[in-house]
GUVEXRO-930652 format. One line per field, with one value per atom (N, C-alpha, C, CB): residue in one letter; z, x, y negated. Coordinates in steps of 0.001 Angstrom, whole numbers, plus 500000, padded with zeros to 6 digits. Atoms other than C-alpha are relative to their C-alpha. Glycine has a CB too. Layout:
# residues N
type: A; ...
pz: Z; ...
px: X; ...
py: Y; ...
END
This chain:
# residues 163
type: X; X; X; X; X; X; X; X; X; X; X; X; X; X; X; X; X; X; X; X; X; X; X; X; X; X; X; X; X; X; X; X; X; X; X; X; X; X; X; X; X; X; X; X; X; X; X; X; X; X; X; X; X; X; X; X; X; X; X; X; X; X; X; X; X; X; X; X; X; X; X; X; X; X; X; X; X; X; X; X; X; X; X; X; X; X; X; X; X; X; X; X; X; X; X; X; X; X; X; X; X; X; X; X; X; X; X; X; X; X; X; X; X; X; X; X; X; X; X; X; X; X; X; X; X; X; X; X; X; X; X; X; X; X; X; X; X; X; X; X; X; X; X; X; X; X; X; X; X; X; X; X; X; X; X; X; X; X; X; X; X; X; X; X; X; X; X; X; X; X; X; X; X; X; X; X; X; X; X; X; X; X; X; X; X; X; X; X; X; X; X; X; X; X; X; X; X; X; X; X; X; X; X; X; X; X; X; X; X; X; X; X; X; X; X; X; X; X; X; X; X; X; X; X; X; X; X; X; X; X; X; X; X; X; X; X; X; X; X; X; X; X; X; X; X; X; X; X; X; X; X; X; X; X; X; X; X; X; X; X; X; X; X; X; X; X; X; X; X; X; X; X; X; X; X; X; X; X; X; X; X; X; X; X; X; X; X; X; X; X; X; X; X; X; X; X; X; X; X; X; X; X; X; X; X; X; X; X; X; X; X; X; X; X; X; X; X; X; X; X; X; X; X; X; X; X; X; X; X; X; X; X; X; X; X; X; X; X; X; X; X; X; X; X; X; X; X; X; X; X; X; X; X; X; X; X; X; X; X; X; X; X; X; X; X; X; X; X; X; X; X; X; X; X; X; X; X; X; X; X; X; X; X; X; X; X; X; X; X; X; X; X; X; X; X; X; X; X; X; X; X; X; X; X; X; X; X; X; X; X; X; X; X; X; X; X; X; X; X; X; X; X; X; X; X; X; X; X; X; X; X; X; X; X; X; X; X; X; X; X; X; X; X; X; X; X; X; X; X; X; X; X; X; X; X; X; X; X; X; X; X; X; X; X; X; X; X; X; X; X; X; X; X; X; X; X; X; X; X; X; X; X; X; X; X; X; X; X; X; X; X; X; X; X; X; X; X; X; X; X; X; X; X; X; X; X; X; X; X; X; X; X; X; X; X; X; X; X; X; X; X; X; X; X; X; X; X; X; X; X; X; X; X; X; X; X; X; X; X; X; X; X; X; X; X; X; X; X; X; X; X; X; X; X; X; X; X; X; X; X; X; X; X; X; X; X; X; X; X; X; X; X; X; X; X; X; X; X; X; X; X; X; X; X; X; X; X; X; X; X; X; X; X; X; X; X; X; X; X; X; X; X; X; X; X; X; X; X; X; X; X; X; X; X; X; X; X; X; X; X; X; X; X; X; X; X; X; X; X; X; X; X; X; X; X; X; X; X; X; X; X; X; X; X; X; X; X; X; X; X; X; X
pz: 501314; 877462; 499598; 499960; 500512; 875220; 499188; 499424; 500990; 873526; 499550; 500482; 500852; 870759; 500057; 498472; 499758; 871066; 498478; 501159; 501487; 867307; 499633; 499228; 500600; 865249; 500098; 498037; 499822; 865506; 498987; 501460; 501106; 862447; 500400; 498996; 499843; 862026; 499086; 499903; 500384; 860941; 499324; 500988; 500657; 857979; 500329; 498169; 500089; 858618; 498864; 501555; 500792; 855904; 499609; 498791; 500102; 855228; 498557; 502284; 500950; 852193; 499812; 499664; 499989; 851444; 498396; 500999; 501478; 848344; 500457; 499021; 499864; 847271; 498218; 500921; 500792; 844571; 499531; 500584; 500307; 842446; 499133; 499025; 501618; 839962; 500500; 499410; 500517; 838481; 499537; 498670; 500864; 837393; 500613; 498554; 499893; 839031; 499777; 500438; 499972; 837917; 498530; 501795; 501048; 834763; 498941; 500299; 501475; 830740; 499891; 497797; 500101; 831131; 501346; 499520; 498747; 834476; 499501; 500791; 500183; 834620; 501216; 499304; 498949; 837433; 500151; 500422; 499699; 838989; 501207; 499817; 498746; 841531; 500174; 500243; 499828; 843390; 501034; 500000; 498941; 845981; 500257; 500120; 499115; 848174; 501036; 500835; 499436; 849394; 500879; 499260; 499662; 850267; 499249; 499888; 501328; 848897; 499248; 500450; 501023; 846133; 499837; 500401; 500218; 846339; 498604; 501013; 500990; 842898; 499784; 499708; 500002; 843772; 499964; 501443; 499916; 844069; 498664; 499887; 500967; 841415; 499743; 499813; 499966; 840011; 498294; 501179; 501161; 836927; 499765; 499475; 500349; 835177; 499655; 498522; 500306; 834782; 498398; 500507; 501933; 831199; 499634; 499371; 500696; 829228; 499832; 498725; 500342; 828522; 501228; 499012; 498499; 832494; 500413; 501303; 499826; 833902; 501318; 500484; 499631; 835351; 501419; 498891; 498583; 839508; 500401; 500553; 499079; 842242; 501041; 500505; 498736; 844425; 499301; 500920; 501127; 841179; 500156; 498360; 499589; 841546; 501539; 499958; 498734; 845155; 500288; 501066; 500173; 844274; 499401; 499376; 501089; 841489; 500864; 498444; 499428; 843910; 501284; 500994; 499443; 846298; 499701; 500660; 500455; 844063; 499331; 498874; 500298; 842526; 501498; 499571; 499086; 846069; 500472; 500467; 499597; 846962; 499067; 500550; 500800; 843502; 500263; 499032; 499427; 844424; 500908; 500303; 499146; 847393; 500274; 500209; 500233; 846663; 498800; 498925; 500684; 843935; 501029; 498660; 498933; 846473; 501290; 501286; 499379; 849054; 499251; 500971; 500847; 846098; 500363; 498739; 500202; 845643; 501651; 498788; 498174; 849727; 500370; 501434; 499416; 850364; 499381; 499479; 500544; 848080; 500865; 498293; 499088; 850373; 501403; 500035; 498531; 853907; 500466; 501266; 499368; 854525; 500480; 499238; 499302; 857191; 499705; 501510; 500364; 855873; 500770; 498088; 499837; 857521; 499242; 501058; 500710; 855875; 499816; 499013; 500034; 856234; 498827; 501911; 501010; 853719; 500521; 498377; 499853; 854393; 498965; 500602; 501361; 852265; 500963; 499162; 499885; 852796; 500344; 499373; 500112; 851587; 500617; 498400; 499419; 854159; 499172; 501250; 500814; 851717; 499219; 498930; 500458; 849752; 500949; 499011; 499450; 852606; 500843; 501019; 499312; 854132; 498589; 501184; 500871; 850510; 500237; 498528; 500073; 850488; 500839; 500018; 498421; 854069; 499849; 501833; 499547; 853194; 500421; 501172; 498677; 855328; 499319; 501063; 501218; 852838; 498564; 499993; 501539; 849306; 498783; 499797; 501354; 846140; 499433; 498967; 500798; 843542; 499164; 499609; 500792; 840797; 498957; 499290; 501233; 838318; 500795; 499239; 499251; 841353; 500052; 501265; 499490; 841638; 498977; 499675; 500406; 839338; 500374; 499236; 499332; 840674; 501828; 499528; 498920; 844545; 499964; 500001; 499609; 843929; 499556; 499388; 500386; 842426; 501168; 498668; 498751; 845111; 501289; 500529; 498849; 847366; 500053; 499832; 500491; 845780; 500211; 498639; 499949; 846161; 501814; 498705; 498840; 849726; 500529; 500475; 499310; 850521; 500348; 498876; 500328; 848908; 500902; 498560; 499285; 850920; 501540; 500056; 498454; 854600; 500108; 500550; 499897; 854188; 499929; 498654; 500800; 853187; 501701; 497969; 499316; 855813; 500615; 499309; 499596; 857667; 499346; 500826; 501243; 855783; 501265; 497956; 499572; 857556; 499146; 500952; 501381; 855552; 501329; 497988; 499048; 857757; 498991; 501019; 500379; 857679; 500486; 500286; 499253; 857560; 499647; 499581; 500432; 857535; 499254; 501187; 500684; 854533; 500390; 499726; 499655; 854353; 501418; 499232; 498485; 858258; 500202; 500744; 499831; 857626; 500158; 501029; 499927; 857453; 498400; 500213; 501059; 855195; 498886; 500587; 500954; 853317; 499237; 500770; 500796; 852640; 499101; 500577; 500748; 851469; 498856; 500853; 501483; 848936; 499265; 500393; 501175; 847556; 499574; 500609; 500490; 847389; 498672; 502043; 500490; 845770; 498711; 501146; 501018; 843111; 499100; 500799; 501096; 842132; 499451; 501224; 500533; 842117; 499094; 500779; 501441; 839335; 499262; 500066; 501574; 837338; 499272; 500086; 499911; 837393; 498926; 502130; 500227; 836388; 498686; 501112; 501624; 833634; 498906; 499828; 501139; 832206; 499317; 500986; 500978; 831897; 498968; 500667; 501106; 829875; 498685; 500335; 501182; 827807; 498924; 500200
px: 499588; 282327; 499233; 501515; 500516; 280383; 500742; 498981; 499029; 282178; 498575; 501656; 500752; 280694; 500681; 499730; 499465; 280433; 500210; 499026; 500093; 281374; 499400; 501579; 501453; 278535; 501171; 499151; 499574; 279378; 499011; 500006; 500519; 278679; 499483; 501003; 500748; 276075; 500568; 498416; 499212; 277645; 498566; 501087; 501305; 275247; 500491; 499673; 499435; 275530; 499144; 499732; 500945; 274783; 500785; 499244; 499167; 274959; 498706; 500104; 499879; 275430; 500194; 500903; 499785; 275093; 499960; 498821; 499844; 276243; 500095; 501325; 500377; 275789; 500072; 498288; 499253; 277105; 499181; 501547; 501040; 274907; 500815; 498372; 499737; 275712; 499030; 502059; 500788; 273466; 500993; 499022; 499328; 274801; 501596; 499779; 498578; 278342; 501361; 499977; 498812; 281278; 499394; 500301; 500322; 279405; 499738; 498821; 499412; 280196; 498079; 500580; 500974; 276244; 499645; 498947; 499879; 277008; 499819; 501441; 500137; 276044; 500028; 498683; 499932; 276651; 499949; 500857; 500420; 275581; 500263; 498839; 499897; 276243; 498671; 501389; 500301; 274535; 500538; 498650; 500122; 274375; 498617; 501245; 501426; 271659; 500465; 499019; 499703; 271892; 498841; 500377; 501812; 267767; 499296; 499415; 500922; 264489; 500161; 498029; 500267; 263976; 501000; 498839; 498481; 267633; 500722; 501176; 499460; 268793; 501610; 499829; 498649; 272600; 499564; 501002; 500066; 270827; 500732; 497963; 499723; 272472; 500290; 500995; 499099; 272948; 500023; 499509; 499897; 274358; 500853; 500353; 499273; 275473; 501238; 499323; 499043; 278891; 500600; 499963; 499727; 280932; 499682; 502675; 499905; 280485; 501714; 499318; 498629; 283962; 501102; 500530; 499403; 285102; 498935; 499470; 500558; 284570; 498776; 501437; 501366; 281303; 500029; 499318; 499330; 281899; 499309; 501299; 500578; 280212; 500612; 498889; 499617; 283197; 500510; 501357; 499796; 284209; 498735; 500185; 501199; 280443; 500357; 497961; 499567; 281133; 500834; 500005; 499083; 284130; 499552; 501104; 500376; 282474; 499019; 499026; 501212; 279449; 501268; 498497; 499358; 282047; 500943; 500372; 499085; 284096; 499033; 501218; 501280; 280688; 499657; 498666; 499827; 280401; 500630; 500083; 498824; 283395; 500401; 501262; 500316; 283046; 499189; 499858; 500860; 280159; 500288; 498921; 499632; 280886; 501358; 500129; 498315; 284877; 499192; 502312; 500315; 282396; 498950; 499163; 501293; 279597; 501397; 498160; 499820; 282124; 501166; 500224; 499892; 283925; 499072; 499804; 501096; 280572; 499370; 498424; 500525; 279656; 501194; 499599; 498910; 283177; 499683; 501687; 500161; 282359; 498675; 499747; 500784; 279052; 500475; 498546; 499041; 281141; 498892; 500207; 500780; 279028; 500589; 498960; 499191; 280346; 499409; 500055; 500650; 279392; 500983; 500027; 499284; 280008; 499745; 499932; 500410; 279786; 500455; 500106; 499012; 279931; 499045; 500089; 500677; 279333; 500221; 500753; 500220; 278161; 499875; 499083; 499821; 279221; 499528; 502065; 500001; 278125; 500594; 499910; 499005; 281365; 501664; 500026; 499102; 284168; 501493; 500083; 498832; 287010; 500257; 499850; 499676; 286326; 500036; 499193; 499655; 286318; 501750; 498666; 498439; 289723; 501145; 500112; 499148; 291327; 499862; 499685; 499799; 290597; 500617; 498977; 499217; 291536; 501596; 499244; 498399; 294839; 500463; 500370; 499883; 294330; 500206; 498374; 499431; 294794; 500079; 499265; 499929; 295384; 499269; 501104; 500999; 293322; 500158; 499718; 499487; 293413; 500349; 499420; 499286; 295467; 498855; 501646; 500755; 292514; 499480; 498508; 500711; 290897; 500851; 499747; 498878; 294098; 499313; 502029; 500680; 292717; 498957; 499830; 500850; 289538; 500707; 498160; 499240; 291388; 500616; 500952; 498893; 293719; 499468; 501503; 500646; 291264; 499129; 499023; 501250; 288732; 500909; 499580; 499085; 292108; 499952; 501482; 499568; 292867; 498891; 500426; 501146; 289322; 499452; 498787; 500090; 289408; 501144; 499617; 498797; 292819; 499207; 501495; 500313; 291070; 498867; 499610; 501434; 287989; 500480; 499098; 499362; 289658; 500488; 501057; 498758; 291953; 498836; 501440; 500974; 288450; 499527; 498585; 500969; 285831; 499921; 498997; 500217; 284691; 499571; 499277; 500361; 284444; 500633; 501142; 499836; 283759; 499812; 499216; 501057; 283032; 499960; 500723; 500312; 281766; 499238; 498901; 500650; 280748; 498530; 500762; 501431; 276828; 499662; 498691; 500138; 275485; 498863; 499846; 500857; 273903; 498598; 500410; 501398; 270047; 499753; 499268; 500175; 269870; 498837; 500902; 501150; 266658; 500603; 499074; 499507; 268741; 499403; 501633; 501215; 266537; 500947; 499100; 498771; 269473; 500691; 501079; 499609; 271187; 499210; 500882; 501166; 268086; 499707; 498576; 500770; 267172; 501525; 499643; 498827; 270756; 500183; 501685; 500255; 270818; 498675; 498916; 501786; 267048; 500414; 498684; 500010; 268334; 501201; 500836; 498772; 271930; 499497; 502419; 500372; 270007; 498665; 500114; 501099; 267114; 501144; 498925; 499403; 269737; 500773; 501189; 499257; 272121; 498535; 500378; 501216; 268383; 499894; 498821; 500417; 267564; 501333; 498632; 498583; 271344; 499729; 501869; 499637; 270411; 499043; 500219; 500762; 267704; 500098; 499283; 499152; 269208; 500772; 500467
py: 499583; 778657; 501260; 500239; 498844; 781108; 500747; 499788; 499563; 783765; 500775; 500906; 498505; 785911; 500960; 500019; 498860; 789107; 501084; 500565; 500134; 790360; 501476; 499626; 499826; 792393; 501713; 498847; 498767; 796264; 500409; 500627; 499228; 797843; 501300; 500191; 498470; 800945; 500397; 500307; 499320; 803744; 500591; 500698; 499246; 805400; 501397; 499735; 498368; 809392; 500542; 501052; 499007; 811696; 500937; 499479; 498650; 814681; 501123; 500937; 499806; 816511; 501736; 499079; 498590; 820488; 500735; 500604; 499665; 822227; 501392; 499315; 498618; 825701; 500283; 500246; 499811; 827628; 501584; 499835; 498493; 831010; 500913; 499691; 499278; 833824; 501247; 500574; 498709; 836017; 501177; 499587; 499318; 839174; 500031; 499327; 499602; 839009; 500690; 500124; 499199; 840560; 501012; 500917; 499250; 841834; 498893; 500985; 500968; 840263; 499006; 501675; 500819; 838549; 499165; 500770; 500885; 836885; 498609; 500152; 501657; 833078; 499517; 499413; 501192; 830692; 498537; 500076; 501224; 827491; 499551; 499889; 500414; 824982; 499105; 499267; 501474; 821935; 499996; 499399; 500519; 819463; 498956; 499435; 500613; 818208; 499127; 501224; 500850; 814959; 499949; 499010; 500381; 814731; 500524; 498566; 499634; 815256; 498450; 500516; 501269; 812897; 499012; 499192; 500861; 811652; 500022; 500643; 499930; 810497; 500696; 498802; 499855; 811716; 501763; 499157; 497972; 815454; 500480; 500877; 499522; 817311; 501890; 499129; 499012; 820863; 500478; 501198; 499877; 822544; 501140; 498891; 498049; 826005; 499861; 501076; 499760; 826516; 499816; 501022; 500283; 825468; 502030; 499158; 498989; 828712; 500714; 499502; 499566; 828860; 500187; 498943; 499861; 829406; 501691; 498090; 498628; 832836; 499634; 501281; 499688; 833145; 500688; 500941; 499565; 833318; 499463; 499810; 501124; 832223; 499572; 500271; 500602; 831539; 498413; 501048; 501118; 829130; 499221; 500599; 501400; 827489; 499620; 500573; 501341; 826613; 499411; 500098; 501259; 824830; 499026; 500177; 501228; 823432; 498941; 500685; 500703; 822434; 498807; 501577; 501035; 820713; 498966; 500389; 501171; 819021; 498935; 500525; 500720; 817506; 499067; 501271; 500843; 816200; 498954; 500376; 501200; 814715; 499324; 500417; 500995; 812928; 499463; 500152; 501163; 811391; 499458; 500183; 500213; 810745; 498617; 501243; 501491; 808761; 499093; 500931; 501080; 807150; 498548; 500778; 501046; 805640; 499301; 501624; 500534; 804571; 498569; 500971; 500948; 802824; 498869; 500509; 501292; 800868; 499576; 500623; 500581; 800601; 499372; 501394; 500998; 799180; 498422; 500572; 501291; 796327; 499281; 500156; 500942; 795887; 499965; 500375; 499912; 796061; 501120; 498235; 499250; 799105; 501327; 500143; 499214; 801752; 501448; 499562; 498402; 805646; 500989; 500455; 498806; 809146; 500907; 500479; 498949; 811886; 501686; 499453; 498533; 815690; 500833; 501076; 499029; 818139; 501634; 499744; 498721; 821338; 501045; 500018; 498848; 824642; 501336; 500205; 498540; 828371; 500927; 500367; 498938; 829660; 499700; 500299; 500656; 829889; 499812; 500667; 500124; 830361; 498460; 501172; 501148; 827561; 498738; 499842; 501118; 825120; 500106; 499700; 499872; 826504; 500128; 501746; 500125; 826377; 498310; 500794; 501597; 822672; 499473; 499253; 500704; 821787; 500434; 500903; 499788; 823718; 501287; 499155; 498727; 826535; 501395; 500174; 498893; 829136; 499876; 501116; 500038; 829684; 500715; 500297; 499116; 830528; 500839; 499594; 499546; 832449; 499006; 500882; 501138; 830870; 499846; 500399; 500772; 830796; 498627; 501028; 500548; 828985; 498562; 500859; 501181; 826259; 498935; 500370; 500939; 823464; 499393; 500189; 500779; 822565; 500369; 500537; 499914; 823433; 498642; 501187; 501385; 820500; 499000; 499919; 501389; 818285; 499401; 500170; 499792; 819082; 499138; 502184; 500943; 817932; 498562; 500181; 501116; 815285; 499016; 500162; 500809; 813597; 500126; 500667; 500115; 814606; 499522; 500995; 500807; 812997; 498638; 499714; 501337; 809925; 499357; 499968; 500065; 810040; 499445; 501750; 500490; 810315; 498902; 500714; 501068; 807429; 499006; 499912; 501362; 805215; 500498; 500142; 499905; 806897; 501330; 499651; 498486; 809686; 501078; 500093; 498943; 813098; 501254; 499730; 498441; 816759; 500810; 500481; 499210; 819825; 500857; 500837; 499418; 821968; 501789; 498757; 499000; 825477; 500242; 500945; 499547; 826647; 501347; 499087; 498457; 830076; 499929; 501141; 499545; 831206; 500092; 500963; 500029; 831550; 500237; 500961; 500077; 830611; 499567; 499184; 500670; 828336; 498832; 500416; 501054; 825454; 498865; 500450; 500720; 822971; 499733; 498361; 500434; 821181; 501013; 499369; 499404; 824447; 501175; 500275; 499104; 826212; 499256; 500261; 501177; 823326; 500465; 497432; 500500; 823422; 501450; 499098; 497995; 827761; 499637; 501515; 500150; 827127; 499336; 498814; 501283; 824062; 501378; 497809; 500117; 825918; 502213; 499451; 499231; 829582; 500034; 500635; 500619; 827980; 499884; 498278; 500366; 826508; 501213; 498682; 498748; 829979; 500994; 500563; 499409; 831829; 499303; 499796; 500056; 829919; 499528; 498696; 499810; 829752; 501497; 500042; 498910; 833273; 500263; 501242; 500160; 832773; 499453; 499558; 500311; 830896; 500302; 499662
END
């Protein structure tokens, strides 16, 4: 008798690093920006300056830059569940506050609570599908991924202020 031995899915890993800017900090011509860096030349790369009408922070861009993640992210495993395709995925942030507000582990400020519980809310959704770390990386370490995504969300921050 032959038995099959049944097909063991590859697990895709990727990994994802966001990063969060402000020019000017804490002064009325401050501008800020996030991204995330999926790859080079990865259409999901994204980064972008802060609404105008939100105060101008950069612990607010690295929420913004991780909740931009973990939207993409609960959107693609949406569309990979429909191909039976197995994804991990950790995302790497900079800033340790904002990954221990998400996990839970401490609490925001209250301007900060809206994107915090959205940012949750898309990481509840995520675990329950697939694998999801966020992990902490240290700032300009030479770490390629988080140098491209510093590099992408401090351009866009720069020429908001030109603007």
């Amino acid at each position: 008798m032959i038995s099959r031995v049944p097909k063991v899915k590859k697990i895709q890993k990727i990994d994802v690093y966001t990063d969060g800017s402000c020019i000017n900090q804490g002064k009325r011509n401050a501008k800020a920006a996030f991204a995330v860096f999926f790859g080079d030349d990865d259409p999901r790369n994204y980064s972008e300056k802060l609404n105008s009408n939100c105060k101008q922070d950069s612990m607010l861009a690295e929420l913004e830059a991780l909740r931009h993640a973990l939207y993409v992210i609960s959107k693609q495993i949406d569309n990979r569940k429909k191909q039976n395709k197995k994804q991990a995925f950790t995302i790497y942030s900079d800033c340790t506050n904002a990954i221990q507000w998400i996990l839970g582990s401490n609490t925001p400020a209250r301007k900060l609570e809206p994107t915090v519980t959205l940012c949750r809310s898309y990481y509840s959704q995520i675990v329950c599908k697939t694998s999801l770390s966020i992990l902490h990386v240290r700032a300009h370490s030479g770490v390629y991924g988080n140098n491209r995504a510093d590099r992408m969300a401090y351009r866009m921050a720069h020429n908001a202020c030109k603007s």
